[in-house]
C-alpha positions as a Markdown table, in Angstrom:
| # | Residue | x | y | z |
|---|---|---|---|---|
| 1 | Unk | 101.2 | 359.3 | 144.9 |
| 2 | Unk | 102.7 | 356.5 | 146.8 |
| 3 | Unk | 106.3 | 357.3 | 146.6 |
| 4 | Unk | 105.5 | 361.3 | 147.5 |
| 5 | Unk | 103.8 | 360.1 | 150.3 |
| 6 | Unk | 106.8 | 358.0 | 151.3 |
| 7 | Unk | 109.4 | 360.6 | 150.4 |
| 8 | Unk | 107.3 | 363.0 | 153.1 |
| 9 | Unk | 108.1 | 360.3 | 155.8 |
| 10 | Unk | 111.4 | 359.8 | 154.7 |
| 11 | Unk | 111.9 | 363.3 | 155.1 |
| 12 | Unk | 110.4 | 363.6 | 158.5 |
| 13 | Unk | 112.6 | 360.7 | 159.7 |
| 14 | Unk | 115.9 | 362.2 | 158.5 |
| 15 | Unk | 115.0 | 365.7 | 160.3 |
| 16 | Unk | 115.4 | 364.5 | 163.8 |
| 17 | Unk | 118.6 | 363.1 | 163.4 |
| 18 | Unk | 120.5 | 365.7 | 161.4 |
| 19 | Unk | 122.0 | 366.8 | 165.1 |
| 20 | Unk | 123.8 | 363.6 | 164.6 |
| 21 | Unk | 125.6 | 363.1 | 161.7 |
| 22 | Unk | 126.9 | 359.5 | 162.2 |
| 23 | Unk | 124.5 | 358.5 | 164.7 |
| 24 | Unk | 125.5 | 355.2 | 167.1 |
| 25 | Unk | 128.6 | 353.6 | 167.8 |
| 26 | Unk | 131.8 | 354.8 | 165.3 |
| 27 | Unk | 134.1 | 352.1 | 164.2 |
| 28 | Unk | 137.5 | 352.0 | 163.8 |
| 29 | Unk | 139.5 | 350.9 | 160.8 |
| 30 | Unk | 140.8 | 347.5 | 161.2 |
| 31 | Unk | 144.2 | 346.5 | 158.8 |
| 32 | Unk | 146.5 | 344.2 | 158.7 |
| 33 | Unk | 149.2 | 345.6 | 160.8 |
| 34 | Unk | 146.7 | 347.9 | 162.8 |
| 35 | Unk | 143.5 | 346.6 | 164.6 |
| 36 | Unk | 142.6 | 350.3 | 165.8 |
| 37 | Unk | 143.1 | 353.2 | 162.7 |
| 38 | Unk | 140.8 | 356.1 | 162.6 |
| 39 | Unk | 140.3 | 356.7 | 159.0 |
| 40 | Unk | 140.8 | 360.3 | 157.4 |
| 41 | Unk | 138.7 | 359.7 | 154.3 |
| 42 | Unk | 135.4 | 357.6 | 156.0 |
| 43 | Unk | 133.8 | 357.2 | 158.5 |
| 44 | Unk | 131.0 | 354.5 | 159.5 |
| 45 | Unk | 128.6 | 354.1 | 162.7 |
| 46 | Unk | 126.4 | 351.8 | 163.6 |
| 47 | Unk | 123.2 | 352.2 | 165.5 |
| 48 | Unk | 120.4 | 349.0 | 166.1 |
| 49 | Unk | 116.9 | 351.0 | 165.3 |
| 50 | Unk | 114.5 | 350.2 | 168.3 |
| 51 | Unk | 111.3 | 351.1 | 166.3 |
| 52 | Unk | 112.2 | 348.2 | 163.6 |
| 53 | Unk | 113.3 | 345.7 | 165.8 |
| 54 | Unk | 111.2 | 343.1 | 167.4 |
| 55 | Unk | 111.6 | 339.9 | 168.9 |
| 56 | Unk | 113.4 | 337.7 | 166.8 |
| 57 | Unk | 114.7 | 340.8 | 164.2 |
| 58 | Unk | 117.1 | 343.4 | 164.6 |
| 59 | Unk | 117.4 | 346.3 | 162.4 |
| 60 | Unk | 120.3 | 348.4 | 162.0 |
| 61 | Unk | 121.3 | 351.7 | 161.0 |
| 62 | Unk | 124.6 | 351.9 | 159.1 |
| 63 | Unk | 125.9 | 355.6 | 157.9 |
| 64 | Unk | 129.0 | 356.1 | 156.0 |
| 65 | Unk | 130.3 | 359.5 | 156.1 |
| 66 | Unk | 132.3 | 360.9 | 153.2 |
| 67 | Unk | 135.1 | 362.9 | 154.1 |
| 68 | Unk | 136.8 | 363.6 | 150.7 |
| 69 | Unk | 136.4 | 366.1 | 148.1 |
| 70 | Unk | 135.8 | 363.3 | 145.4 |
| 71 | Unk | 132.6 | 360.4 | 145.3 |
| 72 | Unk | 132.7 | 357.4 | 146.9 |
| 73 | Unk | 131.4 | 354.3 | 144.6 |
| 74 | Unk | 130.3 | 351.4 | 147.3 |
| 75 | Unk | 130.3 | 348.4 | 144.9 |
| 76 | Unk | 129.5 | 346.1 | 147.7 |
| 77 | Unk | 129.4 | 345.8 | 151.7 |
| 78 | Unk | 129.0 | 343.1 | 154.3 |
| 79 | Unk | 128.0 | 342.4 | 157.9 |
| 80 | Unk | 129.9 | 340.2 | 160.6 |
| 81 | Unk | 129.3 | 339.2 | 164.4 |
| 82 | Unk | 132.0 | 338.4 | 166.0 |
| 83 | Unk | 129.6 | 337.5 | 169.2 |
| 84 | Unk | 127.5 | 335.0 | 167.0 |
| 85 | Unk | 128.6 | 331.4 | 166.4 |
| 86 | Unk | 126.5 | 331.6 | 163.0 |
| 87 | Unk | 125.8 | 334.2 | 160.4 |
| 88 | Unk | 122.4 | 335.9 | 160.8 |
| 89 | Unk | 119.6 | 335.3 | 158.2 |
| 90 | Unk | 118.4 | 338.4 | 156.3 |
| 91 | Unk | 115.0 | 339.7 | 155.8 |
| 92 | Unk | 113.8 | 339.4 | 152.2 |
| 93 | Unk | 111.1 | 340.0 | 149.9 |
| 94 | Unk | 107.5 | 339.0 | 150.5 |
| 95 | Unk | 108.9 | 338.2 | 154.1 |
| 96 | Unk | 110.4 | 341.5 | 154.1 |
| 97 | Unk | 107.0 | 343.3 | 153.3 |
| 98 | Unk | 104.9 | 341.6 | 155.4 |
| 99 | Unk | 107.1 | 343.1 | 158.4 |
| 100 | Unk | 107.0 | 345.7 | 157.6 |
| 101 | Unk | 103.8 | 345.6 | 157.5 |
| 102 | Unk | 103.4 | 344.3 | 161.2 |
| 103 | Unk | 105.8 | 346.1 | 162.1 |
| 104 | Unk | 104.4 | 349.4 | 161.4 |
| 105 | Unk | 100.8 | 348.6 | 163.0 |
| 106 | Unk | 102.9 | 347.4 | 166.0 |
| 107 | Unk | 104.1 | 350.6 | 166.5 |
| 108 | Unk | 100.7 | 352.7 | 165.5 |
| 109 | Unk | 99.2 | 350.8 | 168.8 |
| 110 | Unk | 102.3 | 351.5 | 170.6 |
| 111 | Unk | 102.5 | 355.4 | 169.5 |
| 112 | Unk | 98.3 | 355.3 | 170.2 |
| 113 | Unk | 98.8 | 353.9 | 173.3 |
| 114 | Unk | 101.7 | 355.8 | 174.5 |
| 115 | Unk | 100.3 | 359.1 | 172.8 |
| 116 | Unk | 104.2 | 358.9 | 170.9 |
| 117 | Unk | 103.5 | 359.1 | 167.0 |
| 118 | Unk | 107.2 | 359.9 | 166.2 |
| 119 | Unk | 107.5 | 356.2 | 166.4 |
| 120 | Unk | 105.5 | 355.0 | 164.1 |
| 121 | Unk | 106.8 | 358.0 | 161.6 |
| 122 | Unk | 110.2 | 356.2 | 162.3 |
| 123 | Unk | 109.6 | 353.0 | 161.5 |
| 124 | Unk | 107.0 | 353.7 | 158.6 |
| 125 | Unk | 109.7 | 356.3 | 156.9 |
| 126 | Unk | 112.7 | 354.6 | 157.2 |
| 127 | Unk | 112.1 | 351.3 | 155.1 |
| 128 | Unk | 108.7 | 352.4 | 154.0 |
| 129 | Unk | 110.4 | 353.6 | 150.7 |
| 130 | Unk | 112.2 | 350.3 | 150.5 |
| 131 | Unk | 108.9 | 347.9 | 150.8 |
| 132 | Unk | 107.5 | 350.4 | 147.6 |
| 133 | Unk | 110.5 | 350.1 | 145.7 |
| 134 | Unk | 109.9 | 346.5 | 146.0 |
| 135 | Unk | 106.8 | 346.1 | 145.2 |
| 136 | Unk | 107.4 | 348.8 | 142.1 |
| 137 | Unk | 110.8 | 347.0 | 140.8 |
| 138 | Unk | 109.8 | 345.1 | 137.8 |
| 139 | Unk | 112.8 | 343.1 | 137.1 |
| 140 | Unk | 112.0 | 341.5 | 140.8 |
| 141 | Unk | 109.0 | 340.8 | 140.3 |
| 142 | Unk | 109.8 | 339.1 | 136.7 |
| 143 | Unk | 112.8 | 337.1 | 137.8 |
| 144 | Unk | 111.5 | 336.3 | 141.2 |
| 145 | Unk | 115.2 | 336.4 | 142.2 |
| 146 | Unk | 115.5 | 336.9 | 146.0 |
| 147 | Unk | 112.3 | 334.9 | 146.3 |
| 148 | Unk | 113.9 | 332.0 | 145.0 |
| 149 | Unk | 116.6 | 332.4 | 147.0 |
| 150 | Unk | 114.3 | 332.1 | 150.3 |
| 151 | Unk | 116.2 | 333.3 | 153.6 |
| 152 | Unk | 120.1 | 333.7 | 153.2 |
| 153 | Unk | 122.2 | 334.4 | 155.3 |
| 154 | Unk | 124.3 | 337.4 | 155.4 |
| 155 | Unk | 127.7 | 335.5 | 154.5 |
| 156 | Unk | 125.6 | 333.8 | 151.9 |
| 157 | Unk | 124.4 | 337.3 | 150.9 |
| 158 | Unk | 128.3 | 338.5 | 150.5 |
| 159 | Unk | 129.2 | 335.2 | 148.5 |
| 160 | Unk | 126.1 | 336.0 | 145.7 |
| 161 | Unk | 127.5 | 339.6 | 145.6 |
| 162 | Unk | 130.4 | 338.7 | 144.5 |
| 163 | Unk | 129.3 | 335.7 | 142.1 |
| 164 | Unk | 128.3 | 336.0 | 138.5 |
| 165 | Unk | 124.7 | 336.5 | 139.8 |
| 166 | Unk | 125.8 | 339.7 | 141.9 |
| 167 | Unk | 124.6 | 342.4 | 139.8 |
| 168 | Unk | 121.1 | 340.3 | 139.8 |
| 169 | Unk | 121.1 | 340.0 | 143.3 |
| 170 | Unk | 122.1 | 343.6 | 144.0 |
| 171 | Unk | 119.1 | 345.0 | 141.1 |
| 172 | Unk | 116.9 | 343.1 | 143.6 |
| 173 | Unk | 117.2 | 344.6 | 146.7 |
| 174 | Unk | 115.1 | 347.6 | 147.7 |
| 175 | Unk | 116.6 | 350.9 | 147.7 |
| 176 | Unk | 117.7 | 351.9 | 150.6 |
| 177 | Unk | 119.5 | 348.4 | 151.7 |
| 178 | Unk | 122.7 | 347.9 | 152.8 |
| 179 | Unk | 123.6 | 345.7 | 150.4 |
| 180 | Unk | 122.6 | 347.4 | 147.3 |
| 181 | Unk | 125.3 | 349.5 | 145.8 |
| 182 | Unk | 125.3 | 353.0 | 146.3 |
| 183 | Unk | 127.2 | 356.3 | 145.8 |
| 184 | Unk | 128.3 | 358.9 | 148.6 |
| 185 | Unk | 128.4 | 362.3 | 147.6 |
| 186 | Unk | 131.8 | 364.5 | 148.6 |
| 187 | Unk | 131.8 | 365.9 | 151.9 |
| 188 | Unk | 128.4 | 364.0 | 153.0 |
| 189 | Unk | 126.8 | 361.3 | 154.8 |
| 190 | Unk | 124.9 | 358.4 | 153.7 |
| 191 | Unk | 122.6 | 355.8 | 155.7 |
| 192 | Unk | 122.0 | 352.4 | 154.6 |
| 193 | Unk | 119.7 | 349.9 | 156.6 |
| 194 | Unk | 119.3 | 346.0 | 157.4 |
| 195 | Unk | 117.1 | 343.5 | 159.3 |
| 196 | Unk | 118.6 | 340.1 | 160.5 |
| 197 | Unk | 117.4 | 337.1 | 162.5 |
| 198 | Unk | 119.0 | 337.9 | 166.1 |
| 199 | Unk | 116.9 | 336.7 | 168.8 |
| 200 | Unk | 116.5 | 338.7 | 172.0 |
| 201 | Unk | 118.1 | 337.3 | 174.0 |
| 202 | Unk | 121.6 | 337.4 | 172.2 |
| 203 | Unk | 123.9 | 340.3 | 172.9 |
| 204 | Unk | 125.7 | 341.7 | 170.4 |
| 205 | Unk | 127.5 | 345.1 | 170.7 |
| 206 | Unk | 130.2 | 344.5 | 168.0 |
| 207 | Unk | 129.7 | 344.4 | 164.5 |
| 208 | Unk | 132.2 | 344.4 | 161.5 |
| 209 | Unk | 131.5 | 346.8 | 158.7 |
| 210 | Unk | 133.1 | 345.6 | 155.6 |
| 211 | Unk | 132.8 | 347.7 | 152.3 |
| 212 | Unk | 134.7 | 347.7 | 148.8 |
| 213 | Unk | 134.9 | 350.6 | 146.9 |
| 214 | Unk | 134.9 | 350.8 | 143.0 |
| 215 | Unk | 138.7 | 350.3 | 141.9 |
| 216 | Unk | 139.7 | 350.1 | 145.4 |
| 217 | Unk | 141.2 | 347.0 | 147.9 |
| 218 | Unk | 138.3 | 345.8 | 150.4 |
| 219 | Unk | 138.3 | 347.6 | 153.9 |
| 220 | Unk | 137.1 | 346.6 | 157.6 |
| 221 | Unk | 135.5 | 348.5 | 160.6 |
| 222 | Unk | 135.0 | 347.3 | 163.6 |
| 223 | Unk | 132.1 | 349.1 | 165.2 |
| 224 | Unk | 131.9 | 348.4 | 169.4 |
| 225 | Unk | 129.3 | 349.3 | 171.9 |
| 226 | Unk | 126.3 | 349.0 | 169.3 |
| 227 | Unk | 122.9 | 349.8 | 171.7 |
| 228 | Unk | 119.1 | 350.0 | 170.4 |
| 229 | Unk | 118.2 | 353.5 | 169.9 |
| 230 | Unk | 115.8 | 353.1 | 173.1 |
| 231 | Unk | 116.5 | 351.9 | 176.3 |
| 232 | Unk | 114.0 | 349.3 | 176.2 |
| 233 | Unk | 113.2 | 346.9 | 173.3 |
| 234 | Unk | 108.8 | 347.2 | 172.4 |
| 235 | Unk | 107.3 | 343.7 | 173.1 |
């Protein structure tokens, strides 16, 4: 009952945007003789999610877009700020929950007050599915795994993926996260989400996209002019 409820907001949240395919900011390709290529086979964008963000979190919206005949088999991907002097801690588990959580009755006073419930759909739809899948996934709540890791950070995050403890790392996360391995069907677009610790007052409008796919070298793009979804941040 749970999860169809959760597929129904998931389905209302994906609705609105379907007039934009690769919603945000699109990156470019960065190589090693080329800092600005615009890839034939992928594409990524970047957009920060106003209704998810708070304070002290940011949540962001990354699609990749699939441009090939064949399926894309993202084994692992990574987040860096090039305007940060330290890499931002991600949101996890229980801590993960419980923001949800807050997160979700932030917005139900905001969309009562404002008369707006396409907010709260938003917020409650996008990692609603995630937060379930969490509580539901039994080897997480056997292992305690990202538990007992407590708050990493998102370089930390990239190191474990790519340890001997990867695949117990990436069984961990919720569905739905950008770090979690996933598959991109020909021709189609896929969005993947994250929440970091960025305070407010930071600005960061460039973020670096890396992903490696299955049997393939590690790639780069560098997505510029990242905004919130919203002019104006909640309180």
């Amino acid at each position: 009952m749970l999860k169809n409820f959760l597929l129904f907001f998931v389905t209302l949240t994906v609705l609105p945007a379907c007039a934009y395919e690769l919603p945000g900011a699109v990156g470019f390709e960065v190589t090693a003789t080329n800092p600005k290529v615009e890839a034939t086979d992928i594409s990524v964008s970047i957009e920060e999610i106003d209704s998810l963000t708070s304070t002290y979190y940011r949540a962001y919206n990354v699609t990749f877009k699939n441009r090939t005949d064949r399926w894309m088999r993202i084994e692992a991907t990574g987040l860096k700020f090039p305007t940060l002097t330290t890499s931002p801690e991600i949101l996890l588990s229980n801590d993960l929950n419980s923001y949800i959580q807050a997160i979700s009755r932030r917005n139900a006073i905001d969309a009562h007050n404002r008369a707006v419930a396409l907010s709260t759909i938003y917020a409650v739809g996008l990692v609603g599915g995630a937060a379930g899948s969490h509580n539901n996934n039994a080897g997480l709540a056997s292992a305690g795994y990202l538990s007992s890791l407590g708050a990493i950070s998102v370089a930390a995050a990239e190191g474990i993926s790519k340890s001997r403890d990867g695949a117990q790392f990436a069984n961990a996360l919720p569905d739905g996260h950008l770090l979690k391995p996933f598959e991109i069907p020909p021709g189609l677009a896929l969005a993947r989400w994250i929440i970091v610790k960025i305070d407010e007052k930071f600005i960061v409008n460039e973020i670096s996209v890396s992903m490696k796919e299955k049997e393939r070298a590690e790639r780069t793009f560098h997505v510029v002019g990242v905004r919130p979804t919203l002019d104006s941040r909640r309180k």
